[in-house]
FIMARDO-122051 format. One line per field, with one value per residue (C-alpha): x, y, z; residue in one letter; residue number from 0. Coordinates in nm, 2 decimals. Layout:
% FIMARDO-122051
u <- [X ...]
v <- [Y ...]
w <- [Z ...]
residuo <- [A ...]
num <- [NUM ...]
END
This chain:
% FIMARDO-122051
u <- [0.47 0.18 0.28 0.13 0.38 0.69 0.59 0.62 0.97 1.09 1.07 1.39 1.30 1.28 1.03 0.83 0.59 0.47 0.41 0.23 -0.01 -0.06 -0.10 -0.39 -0.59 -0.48 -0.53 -0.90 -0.99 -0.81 -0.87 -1.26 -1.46 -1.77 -1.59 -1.67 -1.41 -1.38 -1.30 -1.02 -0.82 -0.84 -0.74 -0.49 -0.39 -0.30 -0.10 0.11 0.13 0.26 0.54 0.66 0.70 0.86 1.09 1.14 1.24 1.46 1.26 1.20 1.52 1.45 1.48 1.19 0.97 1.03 0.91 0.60 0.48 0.50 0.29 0.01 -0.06 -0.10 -0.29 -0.56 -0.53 -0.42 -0.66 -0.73 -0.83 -1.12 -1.22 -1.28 -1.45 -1.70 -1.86]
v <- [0.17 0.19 0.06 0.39 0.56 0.36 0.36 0.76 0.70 0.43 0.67 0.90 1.24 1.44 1.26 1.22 1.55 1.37 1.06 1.17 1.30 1.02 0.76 0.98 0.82 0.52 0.50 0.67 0.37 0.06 0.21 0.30 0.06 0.09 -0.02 -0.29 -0.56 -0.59 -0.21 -0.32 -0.56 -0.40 -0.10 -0.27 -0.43 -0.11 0.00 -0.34 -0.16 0.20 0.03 -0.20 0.14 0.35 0.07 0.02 0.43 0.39 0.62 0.33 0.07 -0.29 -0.40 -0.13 -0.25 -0.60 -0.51 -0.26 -0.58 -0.84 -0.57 -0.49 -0.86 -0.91 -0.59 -0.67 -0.93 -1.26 -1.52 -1.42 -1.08 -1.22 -1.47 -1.21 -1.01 -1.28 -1.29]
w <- [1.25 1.01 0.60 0.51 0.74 0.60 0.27 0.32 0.48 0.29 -0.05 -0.14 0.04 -0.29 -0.41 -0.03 -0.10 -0.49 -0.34 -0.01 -0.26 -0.43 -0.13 0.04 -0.23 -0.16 0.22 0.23 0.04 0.26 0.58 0.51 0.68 0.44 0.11 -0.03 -0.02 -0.35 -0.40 -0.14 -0.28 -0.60 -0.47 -0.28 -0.59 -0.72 -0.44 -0.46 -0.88 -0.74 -0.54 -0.77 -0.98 -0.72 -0.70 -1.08 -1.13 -0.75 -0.58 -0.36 -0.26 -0.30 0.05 0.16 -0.21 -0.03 0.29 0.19 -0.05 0.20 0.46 0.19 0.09 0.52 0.53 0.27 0.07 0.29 0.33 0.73 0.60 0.31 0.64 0.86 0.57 0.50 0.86]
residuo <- [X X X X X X X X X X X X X X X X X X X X X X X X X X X X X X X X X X X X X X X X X X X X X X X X X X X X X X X X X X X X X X X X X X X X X X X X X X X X X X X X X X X X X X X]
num <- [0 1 2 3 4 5 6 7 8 9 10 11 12 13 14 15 16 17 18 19 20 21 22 23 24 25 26 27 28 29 30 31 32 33 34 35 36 37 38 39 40 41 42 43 44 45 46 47 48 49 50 51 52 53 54 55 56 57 58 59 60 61 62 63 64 65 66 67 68 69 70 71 72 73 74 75 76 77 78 79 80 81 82 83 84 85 86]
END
């Protein structure tokens, strides 16, 4: 399953609708090809931000927060992803 698709059913189902809203944002950015890797981790930065909030106000458990963190860093901000950036 895609992080983008268990962040969405990882978050408390009252609150699914607000965030959905707010992760569009976040997912045009990291899965555009023609932004700049910089504007990546940055934004992915800022994702790694929103969790840690969703799971500060327990809109988000901490096993999922965990989980989501652990799949962003892989996604776009591990070493293999800046090597395969730079060639």
């Amino acid at each position: 399953m895609r992080t983008f698709d268990l962040i969405r059913d990882a978050v408390l189902p009252e609150f699914r609708e607000r965030v959905a809203d707010y992760l569009i944002e976040y997912e045009n950015v990291l899965r555009d090809n023609n932004v700049d890797r910089e504007s990546q981790r940055a934004t992915a930065y800022q994702l790694r931000g929103y969790l840690r909030g969703l799971n500060t106000t327990r809109v988000l458990g901490m096993a999922d927060w965990e989980e989501l963190d652990r799949r962003v860093v892989a996604s776009w901000l591990s070493p293999s992803q800046e090597d395969a950036a730079a060639e």
